[in-house]
N, C-alpha and C positions, 0 to 999 in steps of 0.2 A: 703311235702311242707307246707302245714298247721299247721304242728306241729313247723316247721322252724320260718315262720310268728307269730304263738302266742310267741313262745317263743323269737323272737326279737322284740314284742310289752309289753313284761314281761321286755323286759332286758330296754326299752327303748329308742331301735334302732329303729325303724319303726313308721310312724304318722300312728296313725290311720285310718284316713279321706284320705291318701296316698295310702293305701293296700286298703283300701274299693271303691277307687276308679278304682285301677290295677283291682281289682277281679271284678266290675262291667264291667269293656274292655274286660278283658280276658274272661268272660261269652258271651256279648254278639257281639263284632266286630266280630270273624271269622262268626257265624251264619248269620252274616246281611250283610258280605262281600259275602258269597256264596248265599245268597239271588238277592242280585244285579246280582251277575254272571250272573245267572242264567234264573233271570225274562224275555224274551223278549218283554216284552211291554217297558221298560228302552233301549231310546240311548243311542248309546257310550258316548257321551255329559255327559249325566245325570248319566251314571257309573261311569264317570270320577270324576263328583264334588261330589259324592256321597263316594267315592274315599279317595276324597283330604278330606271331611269330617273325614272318618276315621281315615286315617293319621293325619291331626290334633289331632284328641281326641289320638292320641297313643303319638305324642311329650309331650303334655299338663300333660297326668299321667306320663311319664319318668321325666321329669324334676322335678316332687315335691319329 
């Protein structure tokens, strides 16, 4: 996969500031999603918008 991404930042196809953004979500949203899951000190409420936070930041890098 890595080798895919450099070499479509070689060819020109891919923004940089694009991939370094995916790779920053892809690192750290499932960890922070199963963090939420999981903490019971967090309402459902607050897993929710915690939630809709993520999904935000996952439209925001798909669209560039």
């Amino acid at each position: 996969m890595k080798k895919l991404a450099i070499l479509l930042f070689l060819c020109g196809c891919v923004n940089p500031n694009a991939q370094a953004e995916l790779d920053t979500y892809n690192a750290i949203a499932p960890e922070y999603r199963a963090y939420v899951e999981a903490d019971p000190t967090i309402t459902e409420q607050q897993k929710e918008l915690r939630y809709d936070t993520v999904e935000t930041w996952r439209r925001r890098v798909e669209a560039k």
